[in-house]
C-alpha positions as CSV (number, residue, x, y, z in Angstrom):
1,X,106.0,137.9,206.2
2,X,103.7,138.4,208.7
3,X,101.0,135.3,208.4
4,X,99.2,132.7,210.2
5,X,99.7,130.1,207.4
6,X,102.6,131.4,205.0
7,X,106.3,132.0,206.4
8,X,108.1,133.2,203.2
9,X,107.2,134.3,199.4
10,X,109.9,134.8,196.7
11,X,109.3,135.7,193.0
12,X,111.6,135.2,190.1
13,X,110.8,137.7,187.5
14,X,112.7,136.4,184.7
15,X,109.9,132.5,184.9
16,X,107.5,134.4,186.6
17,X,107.3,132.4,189.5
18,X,106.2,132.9,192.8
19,X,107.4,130.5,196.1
20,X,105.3,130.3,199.2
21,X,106.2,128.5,201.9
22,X,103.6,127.5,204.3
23,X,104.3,126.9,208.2
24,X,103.7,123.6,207.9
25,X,106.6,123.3,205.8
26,X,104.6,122.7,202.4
27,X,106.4,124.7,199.6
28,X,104.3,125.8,196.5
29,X,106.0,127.3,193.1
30,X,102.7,129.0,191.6
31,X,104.1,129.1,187.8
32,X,102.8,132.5,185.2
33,X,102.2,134.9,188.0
34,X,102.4,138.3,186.8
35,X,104.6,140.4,189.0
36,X,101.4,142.4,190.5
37,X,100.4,139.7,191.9
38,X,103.6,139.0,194.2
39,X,103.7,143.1,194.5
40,X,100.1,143.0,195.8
41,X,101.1,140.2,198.4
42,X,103.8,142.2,200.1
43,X,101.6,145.4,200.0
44,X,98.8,143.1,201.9
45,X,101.3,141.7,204.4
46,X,102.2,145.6,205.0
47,X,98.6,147.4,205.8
48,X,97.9,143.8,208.4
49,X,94.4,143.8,207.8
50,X,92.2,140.7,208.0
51,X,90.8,141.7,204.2
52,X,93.9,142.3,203.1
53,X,96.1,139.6,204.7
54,X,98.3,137.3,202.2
55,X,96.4,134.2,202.8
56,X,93.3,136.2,201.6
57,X,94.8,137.6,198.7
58,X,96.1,134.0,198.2
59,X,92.9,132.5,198.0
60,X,91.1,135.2,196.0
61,X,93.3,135.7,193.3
62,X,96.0,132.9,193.2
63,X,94.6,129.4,194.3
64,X,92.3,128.0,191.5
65,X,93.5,130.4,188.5
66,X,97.0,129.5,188.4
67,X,98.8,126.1,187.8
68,X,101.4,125.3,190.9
69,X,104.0,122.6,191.8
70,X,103.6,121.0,195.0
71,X,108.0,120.6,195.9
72,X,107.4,119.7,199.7
């Protein structure tokens, strides 16, 4: 992906979970994500617009309205 915080997202569509791992290293599971979610992501990272980026879409509609792990 193509980010200035995030360097790789994965999704497991059996558990519904989505991974992100940050450039800092930091690696979040963000458990119950419906699959839109992780599609809208990679449709974000695609059109490379500020609005639109993955940390945006991160913030607005991921951080704060779905429980995570912290693994790293």
């Amino acid at each position: 992906v193509e980010s200035s915080n995030i360097s790789s997202l994965g999704y497991h569509d059996e558990f519904q979970i989505m991974s992100i791992e940050m450039l800092d290293g930091h690696i979040y599971y963000y458990l119950d994500i419906p699959k839109i979610h992780f599609d809208n992501m990679i449709q974000n990272n695609k059109e490379k617009t500020d609005i639109s980026s993955i940390g945006s879409y991160l913030h607005r509609n991921i951080k704060g309205n779905f429980r995570y792990i912290k693994i790293k």
